[in-house]
PATIVO-859888 format. One record per atom (N, C-alpha, C): x, y, z. Coordinates in pm, whole numbers, padded with zeros to 5 digits, always signed. Layout:
PATIVO-859888
XYZ...
//
This chain:
PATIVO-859888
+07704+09717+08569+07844+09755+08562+07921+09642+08493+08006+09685+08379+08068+09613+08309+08174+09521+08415+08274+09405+08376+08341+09332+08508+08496+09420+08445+08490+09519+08353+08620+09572+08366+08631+09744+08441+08454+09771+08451+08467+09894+08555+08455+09830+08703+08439+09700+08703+08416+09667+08802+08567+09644+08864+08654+09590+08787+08803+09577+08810+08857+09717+08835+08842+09808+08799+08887+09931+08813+08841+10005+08937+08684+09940+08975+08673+10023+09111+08728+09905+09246+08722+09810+09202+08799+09725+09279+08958+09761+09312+09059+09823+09188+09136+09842+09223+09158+09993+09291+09089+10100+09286+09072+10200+09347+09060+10198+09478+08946+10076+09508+08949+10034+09655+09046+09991+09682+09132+09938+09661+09231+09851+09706+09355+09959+09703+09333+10086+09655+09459+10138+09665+09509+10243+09805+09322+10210+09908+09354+10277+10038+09434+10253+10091+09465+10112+10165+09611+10118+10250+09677+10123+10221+09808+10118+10083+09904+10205+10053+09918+10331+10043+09791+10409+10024+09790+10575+10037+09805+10597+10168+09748+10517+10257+09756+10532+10357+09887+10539+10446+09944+10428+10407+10095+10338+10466+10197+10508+10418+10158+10545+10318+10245+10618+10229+10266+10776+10350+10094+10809+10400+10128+10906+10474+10113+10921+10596+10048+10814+10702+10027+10755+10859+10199+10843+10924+10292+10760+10893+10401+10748+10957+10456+10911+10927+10449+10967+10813+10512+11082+10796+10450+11178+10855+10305+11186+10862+10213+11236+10946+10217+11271+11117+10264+11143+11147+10237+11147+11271+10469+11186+11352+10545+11157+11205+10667+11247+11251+10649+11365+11263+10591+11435+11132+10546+11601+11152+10506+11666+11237+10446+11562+11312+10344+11635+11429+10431+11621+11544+10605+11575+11560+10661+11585+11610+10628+11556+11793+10521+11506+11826+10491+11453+11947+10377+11578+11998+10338+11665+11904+10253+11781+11950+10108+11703+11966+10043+11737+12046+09912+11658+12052+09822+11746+11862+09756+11627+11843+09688+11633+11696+09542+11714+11718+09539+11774+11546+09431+11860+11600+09327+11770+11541+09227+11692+11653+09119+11574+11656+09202+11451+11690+09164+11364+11560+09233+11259+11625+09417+11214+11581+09446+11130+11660+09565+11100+11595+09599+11026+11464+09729+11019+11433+09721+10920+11304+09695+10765+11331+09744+10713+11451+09683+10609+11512+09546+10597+11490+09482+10698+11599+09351+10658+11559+09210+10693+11385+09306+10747+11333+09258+10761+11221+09245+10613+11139+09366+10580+11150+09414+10435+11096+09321+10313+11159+09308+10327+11305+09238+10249+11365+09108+10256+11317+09015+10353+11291+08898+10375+11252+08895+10309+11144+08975+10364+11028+09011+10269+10868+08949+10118+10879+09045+10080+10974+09008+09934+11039+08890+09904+11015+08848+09914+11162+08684+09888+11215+08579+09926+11093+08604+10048+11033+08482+10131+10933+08447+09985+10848+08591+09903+10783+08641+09809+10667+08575+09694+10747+08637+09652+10840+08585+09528+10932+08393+09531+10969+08337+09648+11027+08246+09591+11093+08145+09704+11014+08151+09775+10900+08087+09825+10832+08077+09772+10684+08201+09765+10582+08192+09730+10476+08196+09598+10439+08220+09520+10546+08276+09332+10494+08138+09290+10547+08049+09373+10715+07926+09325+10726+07798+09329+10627+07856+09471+10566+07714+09466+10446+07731+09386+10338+07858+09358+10342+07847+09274+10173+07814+09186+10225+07843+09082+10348+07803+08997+10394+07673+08995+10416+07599+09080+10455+07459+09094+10440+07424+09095+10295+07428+09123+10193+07403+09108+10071+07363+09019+10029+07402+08877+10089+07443+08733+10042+07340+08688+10098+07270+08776+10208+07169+08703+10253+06990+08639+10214+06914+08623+10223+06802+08601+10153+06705+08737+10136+06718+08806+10202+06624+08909+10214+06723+09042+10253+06645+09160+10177+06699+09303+10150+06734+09351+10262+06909+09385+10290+06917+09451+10414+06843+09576+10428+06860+09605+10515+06786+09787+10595+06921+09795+10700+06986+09895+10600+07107+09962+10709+07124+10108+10787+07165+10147+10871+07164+10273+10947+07271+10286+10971+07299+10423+10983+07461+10510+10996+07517+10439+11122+07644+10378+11060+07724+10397+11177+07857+10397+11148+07919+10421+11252+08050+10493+11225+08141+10475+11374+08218+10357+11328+08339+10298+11447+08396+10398+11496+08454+10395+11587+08546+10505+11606+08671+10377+11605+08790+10469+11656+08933+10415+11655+08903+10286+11690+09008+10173+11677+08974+10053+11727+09085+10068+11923+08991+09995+12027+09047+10046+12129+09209+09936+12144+09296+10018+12249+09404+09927+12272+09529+10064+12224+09630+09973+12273+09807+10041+12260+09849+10023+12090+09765+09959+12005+09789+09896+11920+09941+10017+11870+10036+09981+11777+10087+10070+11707+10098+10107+11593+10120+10244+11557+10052+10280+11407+10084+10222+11309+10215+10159+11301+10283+10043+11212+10208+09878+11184+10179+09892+11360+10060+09738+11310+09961+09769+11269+09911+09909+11301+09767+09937+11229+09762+09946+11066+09885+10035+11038+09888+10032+10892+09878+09883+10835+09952+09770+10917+09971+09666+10843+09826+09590+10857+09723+09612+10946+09689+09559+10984+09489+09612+10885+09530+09735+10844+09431+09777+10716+09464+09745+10606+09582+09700+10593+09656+09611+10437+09554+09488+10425+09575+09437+10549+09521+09307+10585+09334+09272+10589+09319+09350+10646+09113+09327+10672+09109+09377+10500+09166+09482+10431+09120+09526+10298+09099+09430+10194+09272+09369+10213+09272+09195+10122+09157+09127+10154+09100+09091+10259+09024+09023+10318+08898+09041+10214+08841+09211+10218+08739+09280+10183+08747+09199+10035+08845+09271+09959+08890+09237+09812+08833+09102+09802+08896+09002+09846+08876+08820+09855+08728+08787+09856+08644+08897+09928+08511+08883+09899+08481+08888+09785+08499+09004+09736+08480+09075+09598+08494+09013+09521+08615+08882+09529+08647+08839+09416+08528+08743+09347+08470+08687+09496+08364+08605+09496+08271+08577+09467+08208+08735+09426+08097+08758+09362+08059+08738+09223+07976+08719+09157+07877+08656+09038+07819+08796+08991+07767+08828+08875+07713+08903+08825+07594+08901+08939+07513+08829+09021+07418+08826+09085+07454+08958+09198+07577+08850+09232+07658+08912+09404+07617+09039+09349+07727+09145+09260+07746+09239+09194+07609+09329+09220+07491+09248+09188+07379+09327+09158+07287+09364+09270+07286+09280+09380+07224+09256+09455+07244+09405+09537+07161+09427+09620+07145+09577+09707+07061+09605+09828+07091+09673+09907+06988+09693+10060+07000+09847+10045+06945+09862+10126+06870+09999+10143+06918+10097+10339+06979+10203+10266+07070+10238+10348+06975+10357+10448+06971+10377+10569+06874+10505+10587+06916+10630+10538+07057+10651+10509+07092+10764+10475+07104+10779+10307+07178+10702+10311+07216+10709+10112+07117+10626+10057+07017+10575+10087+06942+10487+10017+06987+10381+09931+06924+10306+09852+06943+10209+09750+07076+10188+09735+07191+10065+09770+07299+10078+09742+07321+09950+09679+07412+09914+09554+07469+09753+09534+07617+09801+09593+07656+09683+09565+07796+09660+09586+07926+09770+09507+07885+09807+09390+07957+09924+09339+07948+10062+09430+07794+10084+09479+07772+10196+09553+07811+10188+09675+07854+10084+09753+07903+10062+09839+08044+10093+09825+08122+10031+09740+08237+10038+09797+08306+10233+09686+08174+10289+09629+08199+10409+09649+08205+10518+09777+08099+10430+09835+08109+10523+09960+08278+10500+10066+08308+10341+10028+08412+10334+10118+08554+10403+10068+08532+10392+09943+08664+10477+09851+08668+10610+09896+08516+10718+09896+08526+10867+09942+08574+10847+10097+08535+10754+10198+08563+10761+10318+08721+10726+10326+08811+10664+10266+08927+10644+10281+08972+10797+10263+08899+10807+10164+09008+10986+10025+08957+11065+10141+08897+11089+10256+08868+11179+10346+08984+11174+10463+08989+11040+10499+09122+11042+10562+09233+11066+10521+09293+10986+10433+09322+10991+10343+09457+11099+10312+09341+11216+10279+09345+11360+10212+09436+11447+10397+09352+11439+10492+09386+11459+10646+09516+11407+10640+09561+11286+10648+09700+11227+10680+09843+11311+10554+09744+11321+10460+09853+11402+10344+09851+11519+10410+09747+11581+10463+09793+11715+10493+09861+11710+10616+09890+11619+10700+09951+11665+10769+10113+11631+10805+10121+11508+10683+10239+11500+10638+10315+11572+10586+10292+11719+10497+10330+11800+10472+10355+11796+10348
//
C-alpha cells in the first residue's frame, strides 16, 4: 500500500468519532426517553470504545511483537458504569487519537507486518483497520437511523 492510500485510509478511520459525535446525541433525543430497540446510544458508543481500546490498539500492538499473532473473535460489549453519552462521545475522540498516534508510528515494516485472524484470516494493518472502519459504518449507519 502506497503511504498516500495509506493516508486516506487513515483518515477514513479517523473520521468515526465525528460521525459518531454528529449522531449519538440526536439519536438518543429522538428516542425521546422510549426504551431503544437493542442497545442504547450510550451503549453503542461505549462498545465503540472498548472494540478501539481492547481490540484494535491490542492487535496493532501485537503486530510489533516478534512472532505472528493468532487472533479470535471477540467483541466488547458496552463499557460498564453511569458513564455519560457526552463523555463517551468525547471519550472515542480520545482512545481513536490514541489509535491514529500509533499509526503514525509505523515504518513501511509496521505497515506490512500481519497475524492471522480465526475468522477473517491473514490480516496487516490496512486490513485491520478495514475491518474497524466497516464496524464503526455499522454503528454508525444505526445511530443515523435513529436520529432521523
Amino acid at each position: 500500500m502506497k503511504p498516500g492510500e495509506r493516508a486516506a485510509l487513515v483518515e477514513r478511520f479517523g473520521s468515526g468519532p465525528g460521525q459518531v459525535a454528529a449522531f449519538a446525541e440526536r439519536a438518543a433525543a429522538a428516542r425521546g426517553g422510549r426504551a431503544p430497540d437493542g442497545w442504547s446510544e450510550r451503549e453503542i458508543v461505549a462498545h465503540l470504545v472498548r472494540v478501539d481500546r481492547e481490540v484494535f490498539q491490542v492487535r496493532l500492538r501485537d503486530l510489533a511483537g516478534p512472532s505472528e499473532p493468532q487472533w479470535s473473535w471477540v467483541e466488547p460489549g458496552a463499557e460498564p458504569g453511569h458513564t455519560t453519552l457526552t463523555t463517551l462521545v468525547t471519550r472515542f475522540a480520545t482512545v481513536r487519537a490514541e489509535t491514529i498516534a500509533h499509526l503514525a508510528g509505523l515504518d513501511d515494516a509496521g505497515w506490512a507486518r500481519s497475524g492471522v485472524h480465526a475468522t477473517y484470516g491473514r490480516l496487516d494493518v490496512a486490513a485491520l483497520l478495514g475491518i474497524a472502519i466497516d464496524h464503526d459504518a455499522d454503528h454508525i449507519a444505526e445511530l443515523e437511523r435513529r436520529a432521523g
